[in-house]
C-alpha positions in Angstrom: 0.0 0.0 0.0 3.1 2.4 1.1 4.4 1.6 -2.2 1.4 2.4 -4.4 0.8 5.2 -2.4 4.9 6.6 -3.1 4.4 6.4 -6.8 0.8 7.1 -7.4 -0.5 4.1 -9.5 -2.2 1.3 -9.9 -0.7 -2.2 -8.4 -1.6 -5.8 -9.8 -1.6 -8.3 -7.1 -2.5 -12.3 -7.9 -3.1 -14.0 -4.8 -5.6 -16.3 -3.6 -4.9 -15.5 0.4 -8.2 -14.0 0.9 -6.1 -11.6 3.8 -4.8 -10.0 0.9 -7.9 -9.8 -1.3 -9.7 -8.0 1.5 -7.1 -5.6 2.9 -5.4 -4.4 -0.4 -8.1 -4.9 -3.4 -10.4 -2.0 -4.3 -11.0 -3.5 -7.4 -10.3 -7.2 -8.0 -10.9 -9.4 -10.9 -12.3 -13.2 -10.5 -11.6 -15.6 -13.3 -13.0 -19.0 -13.7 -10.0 -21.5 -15.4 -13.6 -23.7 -16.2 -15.6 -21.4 -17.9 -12.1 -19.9 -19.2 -13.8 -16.2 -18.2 -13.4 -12.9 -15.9 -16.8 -14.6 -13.6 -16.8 -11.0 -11.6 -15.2 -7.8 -11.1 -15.2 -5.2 -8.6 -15.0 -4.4 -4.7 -14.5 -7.9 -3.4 -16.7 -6.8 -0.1 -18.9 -5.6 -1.8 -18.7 -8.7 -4.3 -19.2 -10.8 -1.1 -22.3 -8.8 0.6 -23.9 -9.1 -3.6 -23.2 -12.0 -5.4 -25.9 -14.5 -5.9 -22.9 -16.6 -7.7 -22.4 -19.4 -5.1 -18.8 -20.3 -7.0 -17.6 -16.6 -6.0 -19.1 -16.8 -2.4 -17.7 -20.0 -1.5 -13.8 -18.6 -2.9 -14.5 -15.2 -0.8 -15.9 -17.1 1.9 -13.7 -20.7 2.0 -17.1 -22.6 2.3 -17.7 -20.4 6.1 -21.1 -19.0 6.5 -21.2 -15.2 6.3 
């Protein structure tokens, strides 16, 4: 964040440690390698609190109940 901040861009970040996803993504991109498409994009709490896509909620969530 320190970093992005400093230079005043934009920073790609893959992970799939959902710490990361939530602290650093304001905008995050979900891809499905099965459907070989982007599934959703945006705010992945906001994603979370909105999807109806039970693929994405169980990724965001790790199969917990939220």
């Amino acid at each position: 964040m320190e970093l992005r901040d400093s230079l005043g861009t934009a920073m790609v970040v893959v992970t799939h440690e959902l710490a990361s996803i939530f602290a650093t993504g304001s905008n995050s991109v979900f891809l499905d390698v099965s459907q070989r498409t982007m599934t959703a994009a945006g705010n992945p709490s906001t994603l979370l609190a909105e999807t109806n896509d039970p693929t994405l909620r169980l990724f965001l969530t790790r199969g917990e109940k939220s």
